[in-house]
C-alpha positions as CSV (number, residue, x, y, z in Angstrom):
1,X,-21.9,18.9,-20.4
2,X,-19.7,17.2,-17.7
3,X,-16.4,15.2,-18.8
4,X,-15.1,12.2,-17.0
5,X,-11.5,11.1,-16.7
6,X,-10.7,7.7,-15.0
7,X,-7.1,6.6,-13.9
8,X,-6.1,3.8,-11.6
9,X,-7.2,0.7,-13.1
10,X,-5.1,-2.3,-13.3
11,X,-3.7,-6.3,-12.7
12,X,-3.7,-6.5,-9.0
13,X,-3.0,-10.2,-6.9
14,X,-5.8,-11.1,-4.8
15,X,-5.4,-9.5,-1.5
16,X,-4.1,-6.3,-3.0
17,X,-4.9,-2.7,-3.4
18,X,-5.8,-0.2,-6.0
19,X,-6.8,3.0,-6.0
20,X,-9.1,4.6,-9.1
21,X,-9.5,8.3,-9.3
22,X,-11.9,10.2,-11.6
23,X,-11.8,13.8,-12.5
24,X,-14.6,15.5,-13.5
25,X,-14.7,19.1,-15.4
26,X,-17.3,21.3,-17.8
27,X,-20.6,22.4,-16.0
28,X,-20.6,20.6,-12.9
29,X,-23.3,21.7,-9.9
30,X,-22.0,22.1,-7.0
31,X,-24.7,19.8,-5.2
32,X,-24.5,16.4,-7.0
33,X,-23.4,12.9,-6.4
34,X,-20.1,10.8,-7.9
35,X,-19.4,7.4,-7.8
36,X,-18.6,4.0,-9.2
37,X,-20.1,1.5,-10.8
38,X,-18.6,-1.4,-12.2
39,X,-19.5,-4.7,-15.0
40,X,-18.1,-7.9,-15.0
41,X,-18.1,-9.9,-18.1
42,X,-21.5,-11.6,-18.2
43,X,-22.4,-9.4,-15.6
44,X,-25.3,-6.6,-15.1
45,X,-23.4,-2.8,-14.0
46,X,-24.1,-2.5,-10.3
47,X,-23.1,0.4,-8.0
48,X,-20.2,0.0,-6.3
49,X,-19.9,3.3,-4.2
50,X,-21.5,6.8,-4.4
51,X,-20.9,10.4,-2.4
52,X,-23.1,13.4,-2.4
53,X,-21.1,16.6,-2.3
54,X,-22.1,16.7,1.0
55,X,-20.0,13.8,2.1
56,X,-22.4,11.1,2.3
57,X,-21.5,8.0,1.0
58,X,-23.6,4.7,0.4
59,X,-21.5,1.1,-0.3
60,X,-22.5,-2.2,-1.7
61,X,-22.8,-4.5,0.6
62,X,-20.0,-7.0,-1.4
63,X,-17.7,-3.9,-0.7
64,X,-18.1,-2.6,2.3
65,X,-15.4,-3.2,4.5
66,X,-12.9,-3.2,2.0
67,X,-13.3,-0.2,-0.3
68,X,-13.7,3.3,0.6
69,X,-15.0,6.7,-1.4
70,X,-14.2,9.8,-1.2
71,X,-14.2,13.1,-2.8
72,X,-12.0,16.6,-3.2
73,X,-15.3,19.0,-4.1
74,X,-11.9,21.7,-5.2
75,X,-10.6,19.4,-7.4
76,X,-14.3,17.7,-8.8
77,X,-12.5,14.3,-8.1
78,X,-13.6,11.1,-6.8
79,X,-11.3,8.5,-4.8
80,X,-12.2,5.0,-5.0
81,X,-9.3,2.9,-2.4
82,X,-9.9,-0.7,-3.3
83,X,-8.3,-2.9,-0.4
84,X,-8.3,-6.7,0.1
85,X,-9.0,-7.0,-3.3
86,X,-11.1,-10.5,-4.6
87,X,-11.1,-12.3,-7.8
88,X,-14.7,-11.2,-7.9
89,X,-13.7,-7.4,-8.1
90,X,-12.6,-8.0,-11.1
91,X,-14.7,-5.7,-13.6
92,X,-14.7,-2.4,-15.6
93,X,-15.4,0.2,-13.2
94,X,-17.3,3.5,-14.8
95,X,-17.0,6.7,-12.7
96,X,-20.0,8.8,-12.7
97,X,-21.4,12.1,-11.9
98,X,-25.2,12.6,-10.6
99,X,-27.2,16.1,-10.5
100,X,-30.7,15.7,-10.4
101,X,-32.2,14.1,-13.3
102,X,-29.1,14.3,-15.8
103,X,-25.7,12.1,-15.4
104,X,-22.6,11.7,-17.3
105,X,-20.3,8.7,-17.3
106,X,-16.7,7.6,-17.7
107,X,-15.1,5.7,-20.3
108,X,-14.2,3.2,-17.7
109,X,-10.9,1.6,-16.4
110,X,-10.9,-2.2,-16.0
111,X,-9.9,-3.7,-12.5
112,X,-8.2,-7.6,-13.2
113,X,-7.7,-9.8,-9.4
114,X,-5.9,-12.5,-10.2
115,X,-6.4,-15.9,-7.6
């Protein structure tokens, strides 16, 4: 079983910056992928960002540019910095972790850009 603890979320202006992290523990493979999602009200979840434990990282297209992943494989946490923030960021934003055919999720940590 793999836990995940978000932090970060928040009220930001448009234009701003936040920065989510996401802490994983329990019995976590060393080769795996993390990442975000996110939901918007009305919305289907879409990726948002994802890194292997190798360092590669993959980007929506809405996002790239703006937001970047990253990862601290000591610490089994996942960085997402979300700059230039727009009122369409706004969304819950569910961490997850990715080995092979089993995932576990956050409980998620909403993200509000106001115009």
């Amino acid at each position: 079983q793999v836990q995940l603890v978000e932090s970060g979320g928040g009220l930001v202006q448009a234009g701003g910056s936040l920065r989510l992290s996401c802490a994983a523990s329990g019995s976590i493979f060393s080769i795996n992928h993390m990442g975000w999602y996110r939901q918007a009200p009305g919305k289907q979840r879409e990726l948002v960002a994802d890194v292997s434990s190798g360092g590669n990282t993959d980007y929506a297209d809405s996002v790239k540019g703006r937001f970047t992943i990253s990862r601290d494989n000591a610490e089994n946490t996942v960085y997402l910095q979300m700059n230039s923030l727009k009122p369409e960021d706004t969304a819950i934003y569910y961490c997850y972790y990715r080995h092979l055919g089993t995932a576990a999720w956050g409980q998620g940590t909403r993200v509000t850009v106001s115009s």
